[in-house]
C-alpha positions in Angstrom: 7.9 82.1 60.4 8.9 83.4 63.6 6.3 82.2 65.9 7.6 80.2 68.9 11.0 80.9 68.0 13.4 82.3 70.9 13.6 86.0 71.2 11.3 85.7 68.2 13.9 85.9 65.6 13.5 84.5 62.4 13.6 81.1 61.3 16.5 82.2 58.3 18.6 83.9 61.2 18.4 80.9 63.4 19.5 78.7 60.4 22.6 81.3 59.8 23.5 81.0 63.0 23.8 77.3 63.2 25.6 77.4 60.2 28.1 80.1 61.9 28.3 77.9 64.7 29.1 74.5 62.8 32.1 76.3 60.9 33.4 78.0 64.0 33.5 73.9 64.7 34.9 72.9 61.8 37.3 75.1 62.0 38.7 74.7 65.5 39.0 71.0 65.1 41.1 71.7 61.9 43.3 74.1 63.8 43.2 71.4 66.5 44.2 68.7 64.1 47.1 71.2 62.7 47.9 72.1 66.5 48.6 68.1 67.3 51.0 67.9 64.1 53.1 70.4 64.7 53.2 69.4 68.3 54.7 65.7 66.8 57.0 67.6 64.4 58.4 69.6 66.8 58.2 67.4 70.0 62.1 67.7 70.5 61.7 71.5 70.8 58.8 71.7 72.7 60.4 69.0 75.0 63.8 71.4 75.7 61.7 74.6 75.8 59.7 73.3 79.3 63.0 72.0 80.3 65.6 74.6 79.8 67.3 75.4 82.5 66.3 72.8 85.1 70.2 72.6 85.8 69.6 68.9 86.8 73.0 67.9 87.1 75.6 70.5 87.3 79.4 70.3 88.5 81.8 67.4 89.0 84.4 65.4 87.3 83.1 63.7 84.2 84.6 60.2 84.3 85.8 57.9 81.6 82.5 55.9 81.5 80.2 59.2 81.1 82.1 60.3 78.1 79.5 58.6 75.8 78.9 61.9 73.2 78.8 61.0 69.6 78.4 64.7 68.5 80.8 68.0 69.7 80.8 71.4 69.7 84.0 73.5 70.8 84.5 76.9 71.4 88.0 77.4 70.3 91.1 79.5 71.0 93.9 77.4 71.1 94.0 73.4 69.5 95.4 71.7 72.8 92.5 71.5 75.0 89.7 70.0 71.9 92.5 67.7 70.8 92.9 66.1 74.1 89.2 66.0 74.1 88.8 64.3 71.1 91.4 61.9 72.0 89.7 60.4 75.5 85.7 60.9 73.9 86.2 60.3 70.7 83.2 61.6 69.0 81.6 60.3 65.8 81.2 64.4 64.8 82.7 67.5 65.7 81.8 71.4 65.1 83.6 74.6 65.7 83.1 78.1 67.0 86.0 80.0 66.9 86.7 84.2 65.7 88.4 85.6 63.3 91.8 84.9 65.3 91.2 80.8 66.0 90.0 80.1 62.7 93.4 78.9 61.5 93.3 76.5 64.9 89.7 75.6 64.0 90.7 74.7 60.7 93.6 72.5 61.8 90.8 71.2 64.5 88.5 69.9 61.5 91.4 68.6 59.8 92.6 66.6 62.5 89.1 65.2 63.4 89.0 63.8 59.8 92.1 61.9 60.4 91.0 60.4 63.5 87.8 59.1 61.9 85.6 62.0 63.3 83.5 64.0 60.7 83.7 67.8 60.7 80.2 69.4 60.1 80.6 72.7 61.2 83.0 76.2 61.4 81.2 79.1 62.3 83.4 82.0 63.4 82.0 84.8 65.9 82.4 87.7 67.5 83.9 86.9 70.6 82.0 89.9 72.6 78.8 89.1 71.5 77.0 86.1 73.1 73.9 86.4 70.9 76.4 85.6 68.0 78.3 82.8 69.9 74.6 81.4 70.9 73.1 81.4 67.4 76.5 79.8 65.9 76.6 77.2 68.9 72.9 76.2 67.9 73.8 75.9 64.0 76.5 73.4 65.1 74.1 71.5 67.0 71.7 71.4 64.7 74.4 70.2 62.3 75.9 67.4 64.5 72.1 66.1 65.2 71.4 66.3 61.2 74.8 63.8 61.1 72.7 61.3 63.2 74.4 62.3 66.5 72.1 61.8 69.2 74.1 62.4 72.5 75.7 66.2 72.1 77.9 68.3 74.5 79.5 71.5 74.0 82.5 72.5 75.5 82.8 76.0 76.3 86.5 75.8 77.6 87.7 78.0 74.8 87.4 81.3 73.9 86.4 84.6 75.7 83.9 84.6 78.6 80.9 86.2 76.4 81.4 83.5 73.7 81.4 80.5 76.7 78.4 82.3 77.8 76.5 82.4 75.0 77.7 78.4 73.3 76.5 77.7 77.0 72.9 79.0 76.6 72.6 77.0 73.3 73.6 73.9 74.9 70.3 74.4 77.6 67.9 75.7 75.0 69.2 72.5 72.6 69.0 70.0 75.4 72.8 69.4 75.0 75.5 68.8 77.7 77.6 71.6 78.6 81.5 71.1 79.7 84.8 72.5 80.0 88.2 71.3 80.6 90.0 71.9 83.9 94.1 72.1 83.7 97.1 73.8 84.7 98.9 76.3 82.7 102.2 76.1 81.9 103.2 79.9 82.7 107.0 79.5 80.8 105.1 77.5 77.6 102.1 79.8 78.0 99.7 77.1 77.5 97.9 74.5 79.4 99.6 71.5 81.3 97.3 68.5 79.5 98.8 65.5 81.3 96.9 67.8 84.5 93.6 68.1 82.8 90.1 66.9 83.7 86.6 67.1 82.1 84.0 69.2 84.8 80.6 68.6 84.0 78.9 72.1 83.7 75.2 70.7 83.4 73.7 67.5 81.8 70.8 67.7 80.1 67.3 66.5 81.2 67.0 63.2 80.0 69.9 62.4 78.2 71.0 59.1 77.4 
């Protein structure tokens, strides 16, 4: 019967439609529901993806009593500069990106961590010219290092060539991680770095680390 009904349609078409329009509802407060879990799942991400690159701290010296990183990430070309790191910070985890050239020094790297106490998750080797490789290793190794338990990371972008720093640095804003290098002179006779000159210089801090 159709009579009194708006636009006159039918009383089965009225019924269809609120049966339409209750499982359009049903529907969107499932894919709500799904929305709000995934949000909680991945509340870490979501977190570093609004603040990437905020730069909220960037430059300086890094003092003694800052040096509170339990995880590590070096990009590596030559052992000194990590080893002295890992002596003053003295990280509960380490990880490695190196190239086909450092790998022997990355491997001596992991070895030596292991001695101190330090566990070595990670050794990823890149191409040094590609940042996209150096960026998608640095996040692996972070990733790695947070699946240890470490909850305080920085990477140190000190070693290796500028397109590998770059890229290790971009994973470090898009993982929420500190970025670093190590300041020093160089021994031009030696050819390599003078460590009893060398400081940490804070390249950012993350938002909200602790």
């Amino acid at each position: 019967m159709t009579e009194g009904n708006l636009f006159g349609w039918s009383d089965a078409l009225w019924l269809m439609l609120d049966q339409i329009g209750i499982l359009a509802s049903d529907v969107l407060m499932a894919m709500s529901v799904m929305a709000a879990i995934l949000g909680w799942l991945k509340r870490e991400n979501i977190r570093n993806w609004f603040r990437r690159n905020s730069f909220p701290d960037v430059g300086g010296e890094v003092g003694p009593d800052e040096r509170d990183w339990d995880g590590m990430v070096f990009t590596v070309s030559r052992e000194e500069v990590p080893r002295w790191v890992m002596k003053q910070v003295k990280p509960a985890a380490v990880a490695f990106v190196c190239t086909k050239h450092s790998r022997e020094a990355a491997n001596h790297l992991a070895r030596h961590a292991e001695k101190g106490g330090a566990k070595a998750v990670l050794v990823r080797a890149v191409d040094p010219d590609d940042p996209a490789d150096a960026r998608f290793a640095t996040t692996a190794c972070i990733d790695a290092l947070h699946a240890a338990g470490c909850r305080h990371v920085a990477v140190d972008v000190t070693g290796g060539k500028t397109p590998m720093s770059l890229g290790a640095f971009m994973a470090a804003e898009e993982q929420g991680a500190d970025s670093l290098y190590v300041s020093s002179e160089f021994d031009a006779d030696l050819k390599k770095p003078r460590m009893e000159t060398a400081r940490i210089v804070r390249v950012s801090s993350a938002v909200g680390a602790t």
